[in-house]
C-alpha positions in Angstrom: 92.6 102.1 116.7 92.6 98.6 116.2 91.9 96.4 112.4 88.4 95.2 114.5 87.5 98.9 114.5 88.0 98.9 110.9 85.6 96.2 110.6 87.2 93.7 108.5 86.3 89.9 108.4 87.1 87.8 111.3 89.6 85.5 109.1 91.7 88.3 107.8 91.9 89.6 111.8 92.7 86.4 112.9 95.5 86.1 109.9 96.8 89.8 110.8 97.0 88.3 114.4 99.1 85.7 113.5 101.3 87.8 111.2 101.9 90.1 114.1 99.7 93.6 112.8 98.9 95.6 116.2 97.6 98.9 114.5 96.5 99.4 111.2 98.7 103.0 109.6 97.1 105.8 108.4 97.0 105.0 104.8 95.1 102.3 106.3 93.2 103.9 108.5 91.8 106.7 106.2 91.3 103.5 102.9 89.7 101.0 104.1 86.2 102.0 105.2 86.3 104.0 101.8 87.2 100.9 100.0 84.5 98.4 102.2 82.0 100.8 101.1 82.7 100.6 97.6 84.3 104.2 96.8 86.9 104.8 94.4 90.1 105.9 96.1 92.9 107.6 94.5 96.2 107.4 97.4 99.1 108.7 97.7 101.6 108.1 100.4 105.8 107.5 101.1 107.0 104.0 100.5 107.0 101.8 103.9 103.5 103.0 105.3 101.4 99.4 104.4 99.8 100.5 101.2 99.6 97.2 100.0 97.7 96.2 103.1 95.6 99.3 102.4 93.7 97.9 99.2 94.6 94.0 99.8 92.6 93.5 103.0 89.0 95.3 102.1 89.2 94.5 98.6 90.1 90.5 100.0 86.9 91.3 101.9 84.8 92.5 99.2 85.6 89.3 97.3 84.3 86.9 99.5 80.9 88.2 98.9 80.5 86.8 95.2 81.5 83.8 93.6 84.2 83.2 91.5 83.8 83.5 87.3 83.8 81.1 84.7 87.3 80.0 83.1 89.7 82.9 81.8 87.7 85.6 83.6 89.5 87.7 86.7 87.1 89.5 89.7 89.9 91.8 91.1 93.1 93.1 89.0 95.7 94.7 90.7 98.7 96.0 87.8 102.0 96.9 89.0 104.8 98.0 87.0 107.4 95.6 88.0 108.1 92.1 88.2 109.6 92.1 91.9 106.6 94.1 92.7 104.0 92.2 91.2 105.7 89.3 93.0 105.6 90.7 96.1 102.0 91.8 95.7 100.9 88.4 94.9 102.8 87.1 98.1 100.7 89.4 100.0 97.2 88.4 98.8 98.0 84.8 99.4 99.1 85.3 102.7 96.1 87.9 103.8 93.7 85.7 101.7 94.8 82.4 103.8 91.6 80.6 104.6 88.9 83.0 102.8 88.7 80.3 99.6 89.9 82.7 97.1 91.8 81.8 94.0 94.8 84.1 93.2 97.7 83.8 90.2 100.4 86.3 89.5 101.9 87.1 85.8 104.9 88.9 84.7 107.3 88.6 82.0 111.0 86.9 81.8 108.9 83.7 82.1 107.1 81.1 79.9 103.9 82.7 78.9 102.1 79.0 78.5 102.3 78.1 82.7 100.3 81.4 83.0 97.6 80.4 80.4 97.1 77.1 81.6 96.6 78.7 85.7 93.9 80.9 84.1 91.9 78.1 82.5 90.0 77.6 86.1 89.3 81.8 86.2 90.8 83.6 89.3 89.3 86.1 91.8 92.7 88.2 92.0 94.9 88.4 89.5 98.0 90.5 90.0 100.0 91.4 86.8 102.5 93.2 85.0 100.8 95.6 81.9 103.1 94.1 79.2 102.6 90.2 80.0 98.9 91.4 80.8 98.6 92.1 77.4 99.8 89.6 75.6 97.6 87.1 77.7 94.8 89.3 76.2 96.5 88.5 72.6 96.2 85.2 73.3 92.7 85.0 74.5 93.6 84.1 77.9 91.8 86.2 80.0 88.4 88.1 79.3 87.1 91.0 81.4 83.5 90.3 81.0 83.2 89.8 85.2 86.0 92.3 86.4 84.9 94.3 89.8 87.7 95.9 91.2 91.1 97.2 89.3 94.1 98.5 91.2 96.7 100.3 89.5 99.2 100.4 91.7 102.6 103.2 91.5 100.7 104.1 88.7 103.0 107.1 88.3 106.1 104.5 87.6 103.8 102.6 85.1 103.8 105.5 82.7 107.6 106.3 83.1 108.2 102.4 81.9 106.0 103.6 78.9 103.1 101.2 79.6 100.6 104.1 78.9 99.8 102.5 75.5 99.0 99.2 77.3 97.2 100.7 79.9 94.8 103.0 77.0 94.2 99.4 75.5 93.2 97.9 78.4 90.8 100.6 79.8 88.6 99.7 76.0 88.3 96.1 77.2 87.5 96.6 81.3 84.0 97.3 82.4 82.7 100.7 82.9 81.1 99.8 86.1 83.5 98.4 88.7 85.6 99.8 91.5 89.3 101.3 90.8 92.2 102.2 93.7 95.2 104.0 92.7 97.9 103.8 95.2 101.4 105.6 94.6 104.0 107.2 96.6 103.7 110.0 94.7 100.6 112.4 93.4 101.5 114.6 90.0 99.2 116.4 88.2 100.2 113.4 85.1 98.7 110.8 88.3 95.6 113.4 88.7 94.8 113.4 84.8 95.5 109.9 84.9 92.7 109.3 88.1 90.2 111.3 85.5 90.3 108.4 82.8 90.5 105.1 85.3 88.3 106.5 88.3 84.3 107.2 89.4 84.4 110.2 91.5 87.5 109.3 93.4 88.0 110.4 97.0 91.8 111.4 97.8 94.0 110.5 100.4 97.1 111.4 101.3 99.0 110.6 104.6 102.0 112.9 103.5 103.0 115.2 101.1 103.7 114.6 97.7 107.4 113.7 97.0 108.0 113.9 100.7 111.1 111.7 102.4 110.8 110.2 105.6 112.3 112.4 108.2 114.0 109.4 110.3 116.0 109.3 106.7 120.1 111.3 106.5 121.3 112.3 103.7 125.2 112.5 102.6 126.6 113.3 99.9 130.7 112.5 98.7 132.1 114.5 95.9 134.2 112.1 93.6 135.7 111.9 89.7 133.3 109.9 87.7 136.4 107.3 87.4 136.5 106.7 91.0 133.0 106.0 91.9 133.7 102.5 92.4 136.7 102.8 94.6 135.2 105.4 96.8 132.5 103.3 97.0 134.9 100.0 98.1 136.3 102.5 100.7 133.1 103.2 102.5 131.8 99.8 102.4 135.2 98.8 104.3 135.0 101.8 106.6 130.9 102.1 107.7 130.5 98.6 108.5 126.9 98.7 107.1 125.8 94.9 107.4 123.3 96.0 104.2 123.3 98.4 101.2 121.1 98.9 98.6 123.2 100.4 95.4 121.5 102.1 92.9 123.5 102.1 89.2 121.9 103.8 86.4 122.8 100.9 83.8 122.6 97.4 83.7 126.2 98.0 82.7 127.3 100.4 85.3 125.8 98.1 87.8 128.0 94.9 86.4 131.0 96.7 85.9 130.8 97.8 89.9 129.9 94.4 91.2 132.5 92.3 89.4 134.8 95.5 91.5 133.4 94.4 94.3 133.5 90.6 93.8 137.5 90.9 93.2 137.5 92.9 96.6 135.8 90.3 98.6 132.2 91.5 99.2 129.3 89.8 98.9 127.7 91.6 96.1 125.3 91.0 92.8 123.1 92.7 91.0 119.6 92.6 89.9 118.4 94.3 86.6 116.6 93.6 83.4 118.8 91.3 81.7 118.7 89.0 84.3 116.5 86.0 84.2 113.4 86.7 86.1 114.5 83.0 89.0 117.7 84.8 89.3 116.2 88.0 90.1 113.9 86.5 92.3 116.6 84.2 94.1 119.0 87.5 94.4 116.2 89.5 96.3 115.9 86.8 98.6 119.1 86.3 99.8 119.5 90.0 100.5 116.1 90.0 102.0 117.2 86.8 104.7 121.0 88.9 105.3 122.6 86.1 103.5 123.9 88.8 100.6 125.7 91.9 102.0 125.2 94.3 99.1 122.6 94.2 96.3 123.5 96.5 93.2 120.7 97.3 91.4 119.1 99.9 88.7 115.5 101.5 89.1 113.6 98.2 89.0 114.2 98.1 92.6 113.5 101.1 93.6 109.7 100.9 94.5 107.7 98.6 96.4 110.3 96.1 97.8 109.7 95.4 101.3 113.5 95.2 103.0 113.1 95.0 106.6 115.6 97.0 108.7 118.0 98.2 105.9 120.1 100.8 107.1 121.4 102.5 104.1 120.6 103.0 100.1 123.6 104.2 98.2 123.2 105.9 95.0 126.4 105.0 92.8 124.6 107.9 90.1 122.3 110.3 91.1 118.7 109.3 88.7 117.9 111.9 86.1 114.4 112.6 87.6 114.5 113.7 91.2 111.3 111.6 92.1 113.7 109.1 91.6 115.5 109.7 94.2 112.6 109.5 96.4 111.5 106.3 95.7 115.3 104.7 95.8 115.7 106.3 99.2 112.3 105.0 100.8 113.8 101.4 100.8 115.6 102.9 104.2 114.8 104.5 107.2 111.0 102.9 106.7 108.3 102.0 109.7 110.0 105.1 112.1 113.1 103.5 112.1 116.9 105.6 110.8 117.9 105.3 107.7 120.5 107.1 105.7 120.7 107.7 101.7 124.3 108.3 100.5 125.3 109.5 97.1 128.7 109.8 95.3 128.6 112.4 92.9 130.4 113.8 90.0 130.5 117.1 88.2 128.3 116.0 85.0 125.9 115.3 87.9 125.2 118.6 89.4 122.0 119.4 87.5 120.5 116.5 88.7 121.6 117.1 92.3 120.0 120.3 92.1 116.7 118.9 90.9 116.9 117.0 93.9 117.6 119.4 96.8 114.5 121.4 94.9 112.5 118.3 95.3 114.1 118.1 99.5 113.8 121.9 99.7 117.1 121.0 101.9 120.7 121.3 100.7 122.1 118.1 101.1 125.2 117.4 103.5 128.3 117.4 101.7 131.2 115.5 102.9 134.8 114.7 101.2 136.9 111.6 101.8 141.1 112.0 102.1 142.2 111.1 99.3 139.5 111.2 97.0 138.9 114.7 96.7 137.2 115.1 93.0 139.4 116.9 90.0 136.3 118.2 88.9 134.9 120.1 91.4 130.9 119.6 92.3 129.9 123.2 92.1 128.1 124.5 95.4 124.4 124.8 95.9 121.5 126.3 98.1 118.0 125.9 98.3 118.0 129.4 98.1 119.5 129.6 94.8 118.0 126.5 93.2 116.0 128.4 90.6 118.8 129.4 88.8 120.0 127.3 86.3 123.7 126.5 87.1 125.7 124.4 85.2 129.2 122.6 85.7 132.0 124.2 83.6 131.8 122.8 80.1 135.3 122.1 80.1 134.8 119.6 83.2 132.5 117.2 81.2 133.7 113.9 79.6 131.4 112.4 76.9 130.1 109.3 77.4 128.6 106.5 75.5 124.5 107.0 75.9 123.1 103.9 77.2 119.3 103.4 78.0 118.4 103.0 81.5 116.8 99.5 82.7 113.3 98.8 82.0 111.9 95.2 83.4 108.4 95.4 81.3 107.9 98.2 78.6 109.9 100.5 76.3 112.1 102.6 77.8 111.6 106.6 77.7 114.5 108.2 78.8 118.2 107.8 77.7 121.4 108.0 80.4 124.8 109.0 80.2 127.0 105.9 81.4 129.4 106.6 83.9 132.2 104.4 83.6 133.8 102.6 86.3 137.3 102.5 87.3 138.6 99.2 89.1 142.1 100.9 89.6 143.3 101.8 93.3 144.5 105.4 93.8 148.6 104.8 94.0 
């Protein structure tokens, strides 16, 4: 099938032309004659599958057949739960909008909130936003909902876990009743399905996989290691693989300075992206590892949905996440589009619940593998699919305490806590 099948403008196929599109994927395929024909669509599919394009391109379409509001007024609202992905987002309805004489502005935090005012004076017909800054334009009376259409809420699902469901309750009093509302997210809970109830008309579902499901062009490893040595095992595989990219997911903002400065001393080219980073610096990192002109790119959860790496090869988790649909969502930065990808971990002892959680979530026992020489003190007790609804827990007398630091949120109030694993700069004598 071909995007002309699909019936879409002849601008946006000319611009997918240019950019390249052949065939529209199946997340594309199965929402975009729902959403040309008006329907409310609630999506789920795996990270890497164009769901971005899904909504952009019909709702794009839908726009051009009104006219554009008075000042401080939106047509089409798309929220995201990140800054990098709002970002994103807005790059991809300028470029798919090119020559269909729409206005569009993005807003997110970590930026003066006054630039953002002033773009809305003129009203916009897509406005793509994070919840928290979205609100406190609202505060300021900066943007009224009076002639809203269509609302996206897009990974919904990571949206309440960055605690924006009191932001999101707020703003479904001030939106109109009548309009048209897509959820995408990679994943579909029965939290996502209550949440479709409140925002959504009679939603049709689509799915292109299933829920929580990893693509299968994706390996998995896994290295037993002391917590201490998680940053020199990790300097040891860099040097051995060869991987011209890695993606390194840290649980802290901490954890993931501690590991770069490491890395700095050792001569890679390394940084890190997280909250308490200025949002240009943010935004300048991600593009030098996007154009291959940064090696390594540490980062925390921020980055662990909708960032569109071409042709990385491997995402490393330097800590395993406390909630196993984590682990999904840092993995599906690799092996995306059909093409091999592998998802390494490095795991400790005080680690072996979570690990669990996550071969449950697989239904697969991940591939264990230990490196000479850094064979782990603390032993990562053994697991099986089989087994997995048993509760076993690592010997008591194996656990250090550690200092509980929050884990990194970009937008809203954080709502789970994490056990900092502390890094160890020290080679092995």
């Amino acid at each position: 099938m071909s995007f002309s099948a699909l019936h879409l403008h002849p601008t946006l196929l000319t611009t997918l032309d240019q950019l390249g599109y052949d065939k529209p994927t199946q997340i594309q395929k199965q929402s975009i004659p729902l959403i040309l024909k008006g329907r409310d669509v609630v999506a789920a599919a795996q990270t890497g599958t164009g769901k971005t394009a899904a909504f952009c391109l019909p709702l794009l379409q839908n726009l051009t057949k009104g006219k554009r509001g008075p000042a401080n007024t939106v047509r089409c609202l798309i929220l995201a739960p990140t800054r990098e992905l709002a970002a994103q987002i807005g790059d991809s309805v300028r470029t798919y909008s090119k020559g269909l004489n729409l206005r569009s502005q993005t807003v997110y935090g970590g930026v003066q909130l006054h630039p953002q005012i002033n773009g809305l004076k003129r009203g916009a017909d897509v406005l793509v936003a994070t919840p928290g800054r979205l609100m406190d334009l609202v505060q300021q009376g900066a943007i009224h909902f009076s002639h809203l259409e269509f609302l996206v809420l897009d990974e919904a699902d990571r949206m309440l876990d960055l605690g924006f469901e009191k932001s999101l309750n707020e703003l479904l009093t001030l939106i109109p009743k009548q309009r048209q509302t897509l959820m995408f997210s990679a994943t579909y809970s029965d939290h996502i399905r209550q949440l479709a109830k409140l925002w959504l008309s009679d939603p049709t579902e689509v799915a292109v996989s299933k829920s929580n499901q990893v693509a299968n062009t994706v390996r998995h490893q896994l290295y037993p290691v002391d917590k201490a040595r998680k940053a020199e095992l990790l300097a040891e595989l860099l040097e051995r693989q060869h991987w011209e990219q890695a993606l390194i997911f840290a649980r802290t903002k901490r954890g993931a300075d501690e590991v770069t400065e490491i890395l700095l001393s050792q001569g890679f080219s390394v940084a890190a992206i997280h909250g308490d980073k200025s949002q240009p610096v943010r935004l300048s990192t991600l593009e030098k590892f996007k154009s291959g002109k940064l090696a390594y790119l540490i980062a925390t959860d921020i980055a662990a949905r909708g960032l569109d790496i071409q042709s990385l090869p491997v995402v490393i988790n330097l800590d395993l996440p406390h909630v196993a649909e984590d682990y999904i969502h840092r993995i599906g930065r690799t092996g995306r589009a059909g093409q091999e990808g592998r998802a390494v971990s490095l795991v400790c002892a005080d680690e072996f619940e979570s690990l669990q959680a996550i071969e449950v979530l697989l239904k697969a026992r991940i591939n264990r593998r230990e490196i000479p020489g850094f064979e782990p003190d603390h032993r990562v007790p053994d697991s099986h699919p089989r087994s997995q609804k048993k509760s076993v827990k690592p010997n008591k007398a194996n656990k250090t305490k550690q200092p509980i630091e929050k884990p990194d949120v970009t937008e809203g109030p954080g709502l789970r806590s994490s056990p900092f694993a502390k890094l160890n700069s020290s080679k092995k004598k």
